[in-house]
Wavefront OBJ file of the C-alpha trace (Angstrom):
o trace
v 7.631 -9.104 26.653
v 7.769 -5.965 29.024
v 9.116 -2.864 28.028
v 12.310 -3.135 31.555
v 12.985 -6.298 29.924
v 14.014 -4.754 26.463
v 15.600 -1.853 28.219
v 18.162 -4.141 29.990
v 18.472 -6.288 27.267
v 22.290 -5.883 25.304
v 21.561 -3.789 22.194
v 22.369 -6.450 19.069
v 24.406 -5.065 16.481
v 23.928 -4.688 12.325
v 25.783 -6.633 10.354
v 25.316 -5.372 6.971
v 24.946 -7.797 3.908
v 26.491 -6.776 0.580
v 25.642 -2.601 -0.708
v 22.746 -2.585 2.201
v 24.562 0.297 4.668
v 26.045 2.115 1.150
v 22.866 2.129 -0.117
v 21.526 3.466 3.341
v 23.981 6.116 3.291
v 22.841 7.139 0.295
v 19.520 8.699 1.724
v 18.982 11.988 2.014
v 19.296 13.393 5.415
v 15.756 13.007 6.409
v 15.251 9.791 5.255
v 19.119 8.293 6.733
v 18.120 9.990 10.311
v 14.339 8.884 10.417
v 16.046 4.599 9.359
v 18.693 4.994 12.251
v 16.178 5.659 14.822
v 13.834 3.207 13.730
v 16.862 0.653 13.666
v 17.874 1.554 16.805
v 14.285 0.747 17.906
v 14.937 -3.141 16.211
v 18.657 -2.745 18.009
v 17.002 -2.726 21.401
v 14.234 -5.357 20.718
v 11.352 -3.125 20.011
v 9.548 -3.053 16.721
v 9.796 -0.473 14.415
v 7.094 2.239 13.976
v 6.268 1.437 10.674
v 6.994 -2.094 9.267
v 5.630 -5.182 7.498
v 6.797 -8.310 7.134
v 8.797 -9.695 3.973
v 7.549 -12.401 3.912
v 8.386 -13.065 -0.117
v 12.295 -12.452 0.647
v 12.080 -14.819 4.002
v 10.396 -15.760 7.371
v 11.224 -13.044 10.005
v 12.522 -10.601 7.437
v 11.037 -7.148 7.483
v 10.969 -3.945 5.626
v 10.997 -0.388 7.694
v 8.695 1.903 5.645
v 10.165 5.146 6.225
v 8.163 8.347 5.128
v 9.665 11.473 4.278
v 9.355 13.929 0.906
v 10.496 10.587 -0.657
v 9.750 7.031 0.677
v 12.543 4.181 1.424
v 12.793 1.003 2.894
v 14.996 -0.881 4.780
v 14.527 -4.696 4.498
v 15.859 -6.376 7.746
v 16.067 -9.336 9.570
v 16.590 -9.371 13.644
v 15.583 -12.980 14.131
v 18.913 -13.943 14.941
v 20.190 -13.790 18.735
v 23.749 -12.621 17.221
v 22.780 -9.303 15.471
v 20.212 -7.940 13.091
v 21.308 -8.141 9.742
v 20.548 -5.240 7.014
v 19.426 -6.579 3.647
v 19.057 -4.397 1.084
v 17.950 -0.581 1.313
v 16.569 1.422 -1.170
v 14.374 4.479 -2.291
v 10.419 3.377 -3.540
v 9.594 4.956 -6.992
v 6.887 3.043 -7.468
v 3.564 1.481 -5.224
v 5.156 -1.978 -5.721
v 8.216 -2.580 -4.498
v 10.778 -4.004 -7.739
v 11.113 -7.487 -8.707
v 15.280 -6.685 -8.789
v 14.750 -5.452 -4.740
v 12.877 -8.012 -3.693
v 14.955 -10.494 -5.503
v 17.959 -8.600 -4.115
v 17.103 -8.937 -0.794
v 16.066 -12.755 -1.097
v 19.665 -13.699 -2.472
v 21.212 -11.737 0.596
v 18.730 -14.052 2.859
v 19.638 -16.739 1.279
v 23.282 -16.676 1.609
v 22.981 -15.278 5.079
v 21.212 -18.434 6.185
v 23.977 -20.554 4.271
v 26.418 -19.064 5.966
v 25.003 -19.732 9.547
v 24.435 -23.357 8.279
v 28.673 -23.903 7.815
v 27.944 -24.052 3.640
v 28.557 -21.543 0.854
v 25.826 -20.262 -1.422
v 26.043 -20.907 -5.088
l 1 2 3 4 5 6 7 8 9 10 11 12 13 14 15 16 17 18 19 20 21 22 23 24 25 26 27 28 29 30 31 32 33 34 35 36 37 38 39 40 41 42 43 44 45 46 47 48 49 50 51 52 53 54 55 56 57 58 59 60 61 62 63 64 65 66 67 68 69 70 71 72 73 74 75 76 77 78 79 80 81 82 83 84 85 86 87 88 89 90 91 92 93 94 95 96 97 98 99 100 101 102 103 104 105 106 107 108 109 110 111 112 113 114 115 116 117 118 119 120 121 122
């Protein structure tokens, strides 16, 4: 894919998927600045700068490592022509990311992808 195409390419928007953009909010500064450009990146088509794939929450879904004093990650999923849809965000205390964020972000998937199929999750 070439670089013009992306640049002429409508911008897809975030839909955000239960506490995801609260809990993005609650960054600090450095951290909330440093996700929004990197999601603007995913907006426009690129890839972030520093990601890996999710693959235990979903196929296509991603998590934006973002480095500052503290680390965070934004779990994502841009997949869909319609919009990129915002998981689950949170701060990483820990090498491993949590069973309860991983788990979090899976249920989110989940009933994303049973809402695009017409049914309701359980």
């Amino acid at each position: 894919m070439s670089i013009y195409y992306n640049l002429y390419a409508p911008m897809k928007q975030i839909q955000w998927l239960g506490s995801s953009r609260a809990d993005l909010k609650a960054f600090p500064t450095d951290a909330r600045r440093v996700a929004g450009f990197q999601l603007h990146l995913v907006q426009l088509g690129f890839d972030p700068n520093d990601w890996k794939p999710f693959r235990s929450v979903g196929p296509g879904v991603r998590e934006i490592r973002v480095h500052t004093a503290l680390e965070h990650r934004v779990v994502y999923v841009a997949t869909f022509a319609e919009a990129v849809y915002g998981l689950h965000a949170s701060a990483k205390k820990t090498a491993r990311t949590t069973q309860r964020d991983v788990s979090l972000a899976r249920t989110r998937f989940q009933a994303l992808l049973a809402e695009r199929r017409g049914t309701h999750a359980t």
